[in-house]
TISEGU-976591 format. One record per residue: x negated, y negated, z of N, C-alpha, C in turn. Coordinates in steps of 0.1 Angstrom, whole numbers, plus 5000, padded with zeros to 4 digits. Layout:
N
XYZXYZXYZ;...
This chain:
545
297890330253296690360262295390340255;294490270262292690240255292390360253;291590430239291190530236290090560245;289390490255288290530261288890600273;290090570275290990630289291890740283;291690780271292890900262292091020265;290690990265290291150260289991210280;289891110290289591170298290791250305;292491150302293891240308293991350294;293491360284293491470276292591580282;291491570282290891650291291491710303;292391660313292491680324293791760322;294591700312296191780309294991920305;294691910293293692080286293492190300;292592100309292592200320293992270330;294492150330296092220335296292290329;296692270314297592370310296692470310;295192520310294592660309294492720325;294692620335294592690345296192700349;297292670343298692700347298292860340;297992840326298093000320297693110325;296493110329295593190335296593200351;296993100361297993180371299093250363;299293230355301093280349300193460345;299093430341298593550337298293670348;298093610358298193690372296793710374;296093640371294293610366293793480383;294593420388294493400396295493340411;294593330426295893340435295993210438;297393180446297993050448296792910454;296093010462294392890464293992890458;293392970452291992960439293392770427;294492810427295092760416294992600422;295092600434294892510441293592400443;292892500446291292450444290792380434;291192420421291192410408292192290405;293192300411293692180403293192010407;292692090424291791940431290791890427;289992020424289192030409288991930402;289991930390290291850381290891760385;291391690395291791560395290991480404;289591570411288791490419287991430402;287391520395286591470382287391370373;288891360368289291270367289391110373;289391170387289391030393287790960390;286691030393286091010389285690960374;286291020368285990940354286290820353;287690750356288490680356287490550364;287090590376286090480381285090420375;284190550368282990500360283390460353;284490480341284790390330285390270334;286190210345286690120352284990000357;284290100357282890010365281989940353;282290070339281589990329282489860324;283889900326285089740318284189660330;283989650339283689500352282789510344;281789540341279689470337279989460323;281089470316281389430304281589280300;282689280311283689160312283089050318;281989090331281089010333279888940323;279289020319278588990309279088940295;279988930295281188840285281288720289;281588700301281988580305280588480313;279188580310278488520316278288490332;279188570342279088600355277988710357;277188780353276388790358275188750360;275088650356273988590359274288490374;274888510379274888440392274288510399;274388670395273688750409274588840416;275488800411276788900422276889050418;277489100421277289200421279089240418;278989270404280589270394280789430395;279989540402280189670404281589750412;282089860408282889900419282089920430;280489960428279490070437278489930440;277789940455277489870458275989920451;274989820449273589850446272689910459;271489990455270490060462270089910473;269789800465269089670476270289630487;271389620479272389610491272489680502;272189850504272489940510271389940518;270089920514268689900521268289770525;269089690519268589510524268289520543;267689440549267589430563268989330564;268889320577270489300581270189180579;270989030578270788910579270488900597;270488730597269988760611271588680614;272088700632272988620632273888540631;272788410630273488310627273888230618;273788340606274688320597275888380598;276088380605277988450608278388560601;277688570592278188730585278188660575;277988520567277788560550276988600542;277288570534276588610524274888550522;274088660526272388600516271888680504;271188580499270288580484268988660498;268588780492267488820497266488820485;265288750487264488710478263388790477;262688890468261489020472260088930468;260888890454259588820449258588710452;257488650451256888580459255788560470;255688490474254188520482254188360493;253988460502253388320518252088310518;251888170515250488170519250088080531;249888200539249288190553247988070558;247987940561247087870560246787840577;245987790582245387740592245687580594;246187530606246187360606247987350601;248887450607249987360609250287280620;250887190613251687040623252587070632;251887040646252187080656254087000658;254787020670256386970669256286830675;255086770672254786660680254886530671;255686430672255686300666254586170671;253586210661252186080664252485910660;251685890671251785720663251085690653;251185600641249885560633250885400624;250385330627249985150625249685130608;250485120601250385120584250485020581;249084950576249184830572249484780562;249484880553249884850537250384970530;251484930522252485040512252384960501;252285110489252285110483253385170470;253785130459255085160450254485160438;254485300431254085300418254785360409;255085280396256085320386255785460384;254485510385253785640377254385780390;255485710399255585870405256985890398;257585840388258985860382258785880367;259186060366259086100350259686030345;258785970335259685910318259785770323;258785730330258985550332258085460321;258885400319258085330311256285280312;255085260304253885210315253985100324;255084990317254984880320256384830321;256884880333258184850337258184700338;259584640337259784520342259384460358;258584370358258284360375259084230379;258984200393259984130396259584010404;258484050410257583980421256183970414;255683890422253983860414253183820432;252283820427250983810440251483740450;250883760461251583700472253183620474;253883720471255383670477255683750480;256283720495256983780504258683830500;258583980506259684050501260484110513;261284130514262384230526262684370522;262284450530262584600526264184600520;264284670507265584650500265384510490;264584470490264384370479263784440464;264384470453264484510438262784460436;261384570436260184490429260584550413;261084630408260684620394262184740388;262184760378262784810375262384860352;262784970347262285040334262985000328;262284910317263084840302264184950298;263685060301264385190289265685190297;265985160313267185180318267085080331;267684940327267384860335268484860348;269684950348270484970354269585030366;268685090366268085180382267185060386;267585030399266684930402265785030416;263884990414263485030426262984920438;263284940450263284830462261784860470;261584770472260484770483260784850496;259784960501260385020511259984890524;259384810523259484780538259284610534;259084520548258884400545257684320548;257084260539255984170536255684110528;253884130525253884020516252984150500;253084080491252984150478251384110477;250284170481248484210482247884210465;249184280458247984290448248984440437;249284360425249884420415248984510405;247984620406247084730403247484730391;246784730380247084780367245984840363;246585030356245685110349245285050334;245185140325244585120310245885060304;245384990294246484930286247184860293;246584780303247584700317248884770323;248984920320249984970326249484930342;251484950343251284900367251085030372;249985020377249885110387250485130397;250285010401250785050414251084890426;252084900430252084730441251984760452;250984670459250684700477250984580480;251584610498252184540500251784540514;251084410518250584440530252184410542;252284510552253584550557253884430572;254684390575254884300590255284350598;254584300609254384400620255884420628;257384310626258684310625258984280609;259884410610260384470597261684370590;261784290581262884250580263984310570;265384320569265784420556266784320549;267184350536268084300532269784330536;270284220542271084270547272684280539;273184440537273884450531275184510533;276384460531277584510539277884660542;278084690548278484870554279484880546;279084970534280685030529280985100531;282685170528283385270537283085400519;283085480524282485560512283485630505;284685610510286185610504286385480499;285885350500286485240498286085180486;285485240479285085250463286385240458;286485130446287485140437287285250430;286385300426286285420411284785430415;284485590407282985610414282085510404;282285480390281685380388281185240397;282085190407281785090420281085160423;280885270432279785320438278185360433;278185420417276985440413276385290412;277185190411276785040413276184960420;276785060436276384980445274585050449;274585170446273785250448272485210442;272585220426271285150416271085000422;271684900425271584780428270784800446;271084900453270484870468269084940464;268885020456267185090455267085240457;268485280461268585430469268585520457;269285480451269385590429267985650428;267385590429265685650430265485790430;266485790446266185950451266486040447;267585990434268386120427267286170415;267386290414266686320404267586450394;267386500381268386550376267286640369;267986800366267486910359268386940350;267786940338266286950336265386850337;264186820337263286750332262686690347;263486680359262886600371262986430372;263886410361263486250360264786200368;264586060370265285980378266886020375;267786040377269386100375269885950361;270486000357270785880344272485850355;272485770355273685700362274885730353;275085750340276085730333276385850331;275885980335276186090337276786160347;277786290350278386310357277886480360;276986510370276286640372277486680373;277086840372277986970367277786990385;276486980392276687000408275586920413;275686940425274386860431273686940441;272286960445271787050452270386990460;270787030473269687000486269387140489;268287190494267387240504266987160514;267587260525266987230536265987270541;265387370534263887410544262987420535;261887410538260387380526259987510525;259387600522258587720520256887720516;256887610509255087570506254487600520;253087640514252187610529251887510540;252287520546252187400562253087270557;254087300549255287200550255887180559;256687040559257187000570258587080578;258787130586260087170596260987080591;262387060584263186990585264287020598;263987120599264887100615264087040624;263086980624262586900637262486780627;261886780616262286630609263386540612;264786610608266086550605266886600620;265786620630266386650641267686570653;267286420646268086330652268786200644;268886290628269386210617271086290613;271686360621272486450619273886340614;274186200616274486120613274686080598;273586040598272685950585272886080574;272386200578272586310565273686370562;274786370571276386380570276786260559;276786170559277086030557276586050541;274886090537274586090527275286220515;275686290524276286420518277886360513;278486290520279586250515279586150503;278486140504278386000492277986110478;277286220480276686310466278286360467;278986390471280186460467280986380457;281186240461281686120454281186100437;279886160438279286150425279686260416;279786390417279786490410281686490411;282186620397283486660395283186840400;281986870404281786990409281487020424;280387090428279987070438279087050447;278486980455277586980463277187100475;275687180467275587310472274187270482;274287330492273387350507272487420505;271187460504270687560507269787570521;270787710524269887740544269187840543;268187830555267087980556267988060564;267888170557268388300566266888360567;265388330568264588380568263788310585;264288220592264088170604264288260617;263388240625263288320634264788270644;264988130645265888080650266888000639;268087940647269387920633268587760633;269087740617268887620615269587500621;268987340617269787250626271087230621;271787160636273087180636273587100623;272886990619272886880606273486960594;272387100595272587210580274187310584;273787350594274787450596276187410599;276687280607277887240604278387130595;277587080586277287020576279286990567;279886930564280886910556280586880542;282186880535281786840521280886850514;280687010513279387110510279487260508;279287330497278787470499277987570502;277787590516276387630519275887760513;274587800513274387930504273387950518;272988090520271688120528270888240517;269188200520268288240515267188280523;266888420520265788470527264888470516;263288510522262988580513260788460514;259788530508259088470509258488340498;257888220498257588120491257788160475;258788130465259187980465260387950471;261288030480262288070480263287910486;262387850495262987680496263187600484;262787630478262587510462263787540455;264087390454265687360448266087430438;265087490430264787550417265587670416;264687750423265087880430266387890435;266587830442268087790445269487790432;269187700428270087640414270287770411;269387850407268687980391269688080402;269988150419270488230419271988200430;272288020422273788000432274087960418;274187900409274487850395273487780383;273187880378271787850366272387740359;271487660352271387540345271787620331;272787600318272287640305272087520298;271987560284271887460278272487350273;271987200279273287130280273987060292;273787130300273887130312273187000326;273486930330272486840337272986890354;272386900363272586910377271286770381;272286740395271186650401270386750416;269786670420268586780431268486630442;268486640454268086530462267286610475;266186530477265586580489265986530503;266086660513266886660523266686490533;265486450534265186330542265986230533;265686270519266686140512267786110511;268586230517269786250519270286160527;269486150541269386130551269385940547;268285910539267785750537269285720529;269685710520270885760510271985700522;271885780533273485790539273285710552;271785670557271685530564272185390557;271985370548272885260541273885240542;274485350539276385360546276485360559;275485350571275585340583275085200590;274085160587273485110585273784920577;273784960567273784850556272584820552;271684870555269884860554269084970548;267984940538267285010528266185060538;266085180551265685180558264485370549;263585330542262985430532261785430541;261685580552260685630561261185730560;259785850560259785960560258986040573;259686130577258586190591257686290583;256386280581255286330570254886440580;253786540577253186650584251686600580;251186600587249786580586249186720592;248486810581248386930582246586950574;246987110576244887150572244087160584;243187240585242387310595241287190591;241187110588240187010587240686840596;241986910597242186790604241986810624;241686720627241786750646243186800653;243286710645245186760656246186670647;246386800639247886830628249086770637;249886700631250786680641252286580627;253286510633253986470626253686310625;254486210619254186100617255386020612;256085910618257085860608256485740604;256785760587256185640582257385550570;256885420562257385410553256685490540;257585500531257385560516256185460513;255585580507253585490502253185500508;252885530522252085450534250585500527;249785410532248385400533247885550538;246985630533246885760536245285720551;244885650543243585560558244285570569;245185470568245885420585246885550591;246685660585247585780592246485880598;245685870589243985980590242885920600;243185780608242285710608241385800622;239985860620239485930636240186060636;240686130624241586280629240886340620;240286320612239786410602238286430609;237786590607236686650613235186650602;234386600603233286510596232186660594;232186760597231186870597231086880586;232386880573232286940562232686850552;232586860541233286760529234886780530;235786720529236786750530237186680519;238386720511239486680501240786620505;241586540502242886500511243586490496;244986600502245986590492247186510493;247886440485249386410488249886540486;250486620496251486730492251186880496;251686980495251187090499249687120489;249187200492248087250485248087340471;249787350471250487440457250387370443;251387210451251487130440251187000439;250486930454250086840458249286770446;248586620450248186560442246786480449;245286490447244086430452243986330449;244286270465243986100464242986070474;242385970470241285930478241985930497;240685930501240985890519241985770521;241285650511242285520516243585480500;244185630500245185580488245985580491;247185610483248585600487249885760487;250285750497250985860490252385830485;252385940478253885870464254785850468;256385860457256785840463257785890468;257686050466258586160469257486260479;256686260482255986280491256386280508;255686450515256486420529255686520538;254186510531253086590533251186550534;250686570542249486530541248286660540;247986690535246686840536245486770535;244686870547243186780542242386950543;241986950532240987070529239687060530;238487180529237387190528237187160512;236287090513235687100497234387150494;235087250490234087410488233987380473;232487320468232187390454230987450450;230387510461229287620460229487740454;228787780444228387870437228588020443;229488110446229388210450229188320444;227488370443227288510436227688620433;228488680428229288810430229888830436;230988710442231588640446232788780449;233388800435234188900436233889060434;232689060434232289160445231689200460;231989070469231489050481232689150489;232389230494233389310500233889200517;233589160519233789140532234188940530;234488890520235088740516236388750522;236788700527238588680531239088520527;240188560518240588460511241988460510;243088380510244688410504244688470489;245088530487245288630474246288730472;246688690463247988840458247788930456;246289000454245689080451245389180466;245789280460245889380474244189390471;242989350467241989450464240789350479;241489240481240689170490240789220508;239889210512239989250529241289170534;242089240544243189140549244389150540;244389200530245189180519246789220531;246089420538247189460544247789420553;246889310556247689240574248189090569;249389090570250288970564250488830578;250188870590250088780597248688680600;247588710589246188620591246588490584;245888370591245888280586244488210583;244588180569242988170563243087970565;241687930565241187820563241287780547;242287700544241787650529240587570527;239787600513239587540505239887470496;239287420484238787390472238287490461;237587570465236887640453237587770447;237787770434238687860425238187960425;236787990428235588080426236388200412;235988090402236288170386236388000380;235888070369236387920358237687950351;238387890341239187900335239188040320;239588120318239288240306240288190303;240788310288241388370281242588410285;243688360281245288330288245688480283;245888590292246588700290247888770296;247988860292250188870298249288960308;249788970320249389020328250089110337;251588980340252689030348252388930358;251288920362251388830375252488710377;252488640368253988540371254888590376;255188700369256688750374256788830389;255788820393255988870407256188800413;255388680413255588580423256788490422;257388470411258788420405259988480401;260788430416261488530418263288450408;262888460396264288390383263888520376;264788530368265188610356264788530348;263088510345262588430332261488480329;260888470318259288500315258788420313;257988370324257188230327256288280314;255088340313254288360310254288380293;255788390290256288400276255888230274;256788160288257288050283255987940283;254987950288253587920286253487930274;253088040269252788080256253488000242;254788000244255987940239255187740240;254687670250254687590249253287570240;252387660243251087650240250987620224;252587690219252287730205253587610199;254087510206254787420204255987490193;257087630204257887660196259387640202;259587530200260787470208261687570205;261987680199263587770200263087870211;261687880208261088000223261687980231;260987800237260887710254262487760255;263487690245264787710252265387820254;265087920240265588080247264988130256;263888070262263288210274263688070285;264587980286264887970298264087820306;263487790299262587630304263187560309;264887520309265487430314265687470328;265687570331265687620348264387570355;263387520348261687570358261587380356;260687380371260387210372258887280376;257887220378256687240376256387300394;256687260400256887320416257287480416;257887520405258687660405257387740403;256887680394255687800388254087760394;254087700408253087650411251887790418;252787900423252788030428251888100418;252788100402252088140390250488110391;250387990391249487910391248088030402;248587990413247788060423247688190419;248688250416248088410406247388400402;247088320385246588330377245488380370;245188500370243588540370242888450355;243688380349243188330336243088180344;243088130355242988030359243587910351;244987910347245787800340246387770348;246187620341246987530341248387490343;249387630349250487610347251987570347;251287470357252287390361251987230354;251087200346250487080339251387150326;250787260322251387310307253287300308;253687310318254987330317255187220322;254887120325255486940324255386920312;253886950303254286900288254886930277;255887050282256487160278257887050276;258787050289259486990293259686820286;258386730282258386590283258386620267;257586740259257886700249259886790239;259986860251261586870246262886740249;261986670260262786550264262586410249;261486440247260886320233261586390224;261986520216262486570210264186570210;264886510224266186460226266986600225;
């Protein structure tokens, strides 16, 4: 018998035998003897559980199951027993309820309405794929005409990934930044689309999945894979440990993927069978259990998939968050991440036979007239979507992306090429005097000390203005509220600040892609940088191998 289980049936014999004595003694009557002996074998049983609940969080924490989140207890936890109920239609499984985090309530979402807009030129730039070379191999030169699915260039460092032209025309003008790095290729677009036309394969009819990652890098579609750590293009000669989609966005005025991929239920089945083909593990789902109504039928009866549901407020869509509480990254480790529309583009090819790369975008912001949706190709010209919608009273800013993590491009630029979002903000950079002592300013903020702080259903007009400059980087805590992992962002800042590569990896870096900590960011009363600091965190453990 385990010594930890000897002393509690020794104990429990000690009390018999002094409560047998004591009846023999005539010291007590047949109930009292009774009571007492239920006594001691209710507190035994009990002992026996508690030490039984400490072997589980033992054995767990041995084998490294607790970090998934589960719950290795005989006794259920306080949040379990208080959690709100899931909502229906998730059938009774299981959700990740998420505390930490923050919504930020904006003004100018995109109405369920699909707009027309006429794109006369796309654009393709080596510079939206970490770790590309400046000066990738190019393929095409000035005016020659190309077919959506025609290979423009592809990265010396891994010539195996080829990238395709999303649509078909003629090639305007090969942009080159400093040092002649490519900027960027526009391509003015035909007003009938031509594609390269490529046989329909059966996605069982792959000789070995090597055929398949083949056929994939060769049509242009590999692009869309991307692999954690680091966010960069998926390395083909690797075999992810799993693969993981989100279905719903959580950023501010992101796009609906249930009205997105509303009539792609096809095309994203199709693509989900082809990520299963690539991995020896598994291809995991993530659905909102935080919807007022069930998600689309695409997510919910979805095959050849494990679905997880997640409630909970912003970041709680982001693939990140996801990974960190259905199977954390360690070290060593590679998972790939695909975004849900690309799923979708991915598994038109197999229906298809055509490199058919359009995205239904949100054109969002209280500066715009009428927010609404848009289907375009990848790049499109950010002019010909805005053209007459944007409201002239005020300076306005236009983002590719949410306002978290997005990126400021001119009126007539391009948007990237993982992009599926348009914001057009106020550009506020007036001077505000005592700014943060104006009692009566209403602003989004985590800070309960602002007016409105208590009413969670306002939705504020964004700006531009930080109203603070950048200070003195302090531990504060604020990260960790709004990031809802078992990490210390704010260590791991620090850690990068001071270039201590045993830090980055013990406090956990390989879990965080710069989207994760964009929330941090918006905390920040030290106004950093910290979603820029933790890309160069990341690029220089990737240069370090």
């Amino acid at each position: 018998m385990n010594i930890r289980f000897k002393r509690p049936v020794l104990l429990f014999a000690l009390m018999t035998l002094a409560v047998t004595a004591q009846a023999q003694a005539g010291g007590l009557s047949s109930a009292m003897l009774t009571a007492l002996f239920a006594v001691a074998l209710l507190i035994l049983l009990v002992v026996i559980l508690l030490v039984s609940d400490i072997f589980m969080g033992e054995e767990a924490r041995r084998t490294g199951a607790d970090k998934t989140g589960e719950n290795y207890s005989l006794f259920p936890r306080l949040s379990e027993i208080t959690r709100p109920r899931a909502a229906g239609y998730t059938n009774g499984a299981s959700v990740t309820h998420l505390k930490r985090g923050h919504d930020i309530l904006l003004e100018g979402e995109a109405k369920k309405v699909l707009g027309e807009a006429r794109v006369n030129t796309v654009a393709v730039s080596p510079r939206d794929f970490v770790g590309m070379s400046p000066i990738p191999k190019v393929l095409v030169a000035k005016d020659d005409e190309v077919k959506a699915g025609d290979i423009l260039f592809f990265d010396k460092k891994r010539p195996e990934i080829k990238y395709a032209s999303p649509v078909s025309g003629q090639v305007v003008d090969i942009v080159r930044g400093e040092k002649r790095a490519i900027d960027k290729i526009v391509i003015l677009v035909d007003k009938e689309q031509k594609y390269t036309e490529r046989e329909i394969p059966n996605v069982n009819g792959f000789a070995s999945r090597e055929d398949l990652v083949n056929y994939l890098t060769e049509s242009g579609v590999w692009a869309f894979i991307r692999q954690r750590p680091y966010e960069l293009v998926a390395d083909p000669a690797d075999v992810p440990r799993d693969i993981f989609v989100s279905t719903f966005d959580s950023a501010p005025l992101a796009p609906d993927l249930n009205f997105v991929l509303g009539k792609n239920a096809t095309a994203f089945q199709r693509g989900l069978n082809v990520l299963a083909k690539l991995t020896d593990g598994k291809v995991h789902l993530g659905l909102n259990a935080g919807a007022e109504g069930a998600p689309n039928l695409a997510f919910t009866r979805a095959e050849n998939v494990e679905k997880h549901w997640f409630k909970g407020p912003h970041p709680a869509g982001n693939v990140g968050i996801q990974i960190h509480h259905t199977a954390p990254i360690n070290k060593g480790e590679v998972v790939w991440t695909v975004n849900a529309q690309d799923v979708a583009i991915i598994g038109n090819l197999f229906v298809t036979g055509q490199y058919k790369a359009e995205r239904t975008i949100a054109v969002t912001g209280a500066e715009v007239r009428d927010p609404k949706y848009y289907r375009v190709p990848l790049g499109a010209n950010v002019e010909d979507i805005l053209k007459n919608n944007i409201l002239t009273e005020r300076k306005t800013r236009t983002v590719a992306g949410d306002v978290l993590t997005g990126t400021q491009i001119e009126n007539d630029g391009y948007l990237g090429f993982f992009d599926d979002q348009i914001t057009v903000l106020h550009e506020n950079d007036e001077y505000e005097l005592f700014g943060w002592l104006n009692p009566v300013a209403v602003r989004p903020s985590v800070s309960s000390t602002f007016p409105g702080s208590a009413f969670t259903d306002i939705k504020y007009r964004a700006e531009t203005n930080t109203h603070g400059e950048p200070r003195a980087l302090v531990v504060t805590g604020q990260y960790e509220k709004v990031l809802p992992m078992d990490v210390y962002p704010q260590h791991i800042v620090k850690a990068i600040l001071a270039n201590d590569f045993d830090r980055m990896e013990g406090l956990g870096i390989y879990e965080l892609a710069p989207e994760d900590v964009a929330l941090c960011e918006f905390a920040c009363t030290s106004k950093t940088n910290v979603q820029e600091i933790l890309r160069k965190g990341l690029e220089t453990l990737r240069e370090q191998g």
